[in-house]
N, C-alpha and C positions, 0 to 999 in steps of 0.2 A: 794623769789627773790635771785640770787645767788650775792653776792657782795664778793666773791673771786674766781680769776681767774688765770690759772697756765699758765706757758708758754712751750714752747716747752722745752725739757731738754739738750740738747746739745749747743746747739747756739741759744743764744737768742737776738734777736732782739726788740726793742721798737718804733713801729712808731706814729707818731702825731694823725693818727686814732684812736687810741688803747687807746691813752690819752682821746679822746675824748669823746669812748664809757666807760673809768671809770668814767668822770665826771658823763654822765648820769644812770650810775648804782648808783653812790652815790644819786643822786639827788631822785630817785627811793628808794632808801634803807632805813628803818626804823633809821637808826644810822645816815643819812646823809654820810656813807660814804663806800669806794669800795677798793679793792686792789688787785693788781696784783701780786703773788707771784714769785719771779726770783729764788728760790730756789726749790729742786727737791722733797724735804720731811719735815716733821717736824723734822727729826732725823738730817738734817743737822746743822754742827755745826758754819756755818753761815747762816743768816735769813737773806734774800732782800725782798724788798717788793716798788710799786711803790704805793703808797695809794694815793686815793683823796677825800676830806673833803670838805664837804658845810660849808659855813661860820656859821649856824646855827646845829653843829654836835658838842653834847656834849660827851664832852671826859672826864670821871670821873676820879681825881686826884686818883695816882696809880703810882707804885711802883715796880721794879723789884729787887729780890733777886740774887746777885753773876752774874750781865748783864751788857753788857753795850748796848747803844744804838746812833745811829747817824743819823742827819738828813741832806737830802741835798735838796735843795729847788730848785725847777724846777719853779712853778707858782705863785701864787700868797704872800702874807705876813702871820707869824704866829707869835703867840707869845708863848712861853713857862715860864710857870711860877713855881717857886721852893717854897716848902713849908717844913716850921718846923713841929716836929712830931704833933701840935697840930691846925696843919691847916692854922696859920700866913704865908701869904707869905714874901718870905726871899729874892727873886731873880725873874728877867725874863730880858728874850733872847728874842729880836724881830728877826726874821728871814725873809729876802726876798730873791729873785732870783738875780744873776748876772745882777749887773748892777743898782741894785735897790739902790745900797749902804748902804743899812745894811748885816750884815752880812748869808753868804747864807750854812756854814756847822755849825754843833754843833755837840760835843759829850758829852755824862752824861754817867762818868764810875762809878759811885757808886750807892748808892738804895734809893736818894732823892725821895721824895716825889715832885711830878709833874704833870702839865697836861698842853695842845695843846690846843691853842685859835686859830682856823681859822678866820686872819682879811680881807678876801676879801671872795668873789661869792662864789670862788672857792679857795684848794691851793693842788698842788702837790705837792711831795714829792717822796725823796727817801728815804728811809730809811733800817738801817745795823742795826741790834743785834745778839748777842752771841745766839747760839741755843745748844744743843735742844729745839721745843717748846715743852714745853709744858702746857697741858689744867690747867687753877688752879693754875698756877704758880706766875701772876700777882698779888699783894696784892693792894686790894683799898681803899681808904682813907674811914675810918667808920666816918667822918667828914663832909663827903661830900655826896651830893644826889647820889640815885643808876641810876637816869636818865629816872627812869621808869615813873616818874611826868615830862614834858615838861617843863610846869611854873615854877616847883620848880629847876629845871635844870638851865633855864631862871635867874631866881630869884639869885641863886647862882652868877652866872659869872656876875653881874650886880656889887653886893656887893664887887665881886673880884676886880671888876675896880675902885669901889669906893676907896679898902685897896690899891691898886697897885697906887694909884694916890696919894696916904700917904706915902707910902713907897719912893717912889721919891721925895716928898718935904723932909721928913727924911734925904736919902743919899745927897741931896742938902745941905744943913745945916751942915750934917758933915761933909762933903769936902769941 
């Protein structure tokens, strides 16, 4: 099943249609999730992309070298969570859409260790990074599942909630 899709290359347009055929390609996709590319090649030296995520789409904590990346939140809530080199999370960003009142753009210009929690159905996205892509460039956390296990995938983000609910009483305490 193809869950990347390219747009015309001149003038591109995005309609509510088109959103709604990614959700069902995500929903369809082994990864839980789909993307429409707004850029014309991998060589381009910036990368758009409209991605859409099932709330049950694991995204292995990973890593870009000399990248930056930004998100802008069109649908649903996300959370992004920041990890020390040994897998502690150190940080998270809840992100909603306009309107939602949390916050709805992020950027990460360094090579934190990271990963995307889809908190609803569904969530769009937009998302900007530094290109060229390329294949292998990603580095993924050897701390973490490679996602090939569901359960253990499952199992992971469970435990993450448990540390992330620690890490909040922590920054409470110290503030």
């Amino acid at each position: 099943m193809n869950t990347t899709f390219t747009a015309d290359p001149d003038i591109i347009e995005i309609h509510p249609h088109q959103l709604a055929e990614l959700k069902e390609a995500a929903v369809a996709a082994p990864l839980r999730r789909a993307r429409i590319c707004l850029h014309q090649s991998h060589a381009d030296r910036v990368q758009e992309m409209l991605i859409a995520f099932c709330r049950d789409s694991y995204n292995r904590p990973h890593r870009h070298r000399r990248k930056s990346e930004s998100f802008h939140v069109i649908e649903g809530r996300v959370l992004i969570v920041f990890f020390d080199e040994s897998g502690v999370p150190t940080r998270k960003v809840f992100l909603g859409p306009p309107g939602s009142g949390l916050p709805f753009v992020y950027r990460l210009s360094s090579d934190r260790w990271h990963t995307v929690i889809p908190l609803d159905d569904y969530v769009l996205i937009h998302e900007t990074t530094t290109g060229p892509f390329e294949p292998g460039q990603t580095e993924y956390a050897n701390w973490s599942p490679d996602g090939t296990d569901r359960d253990e995938a499952e199992q992971f983000i469970a435990r993450l909630e448990g540390r992330l609910d620690h890490l909040c009483q922590e920054r409470r305490a110290a503030g």
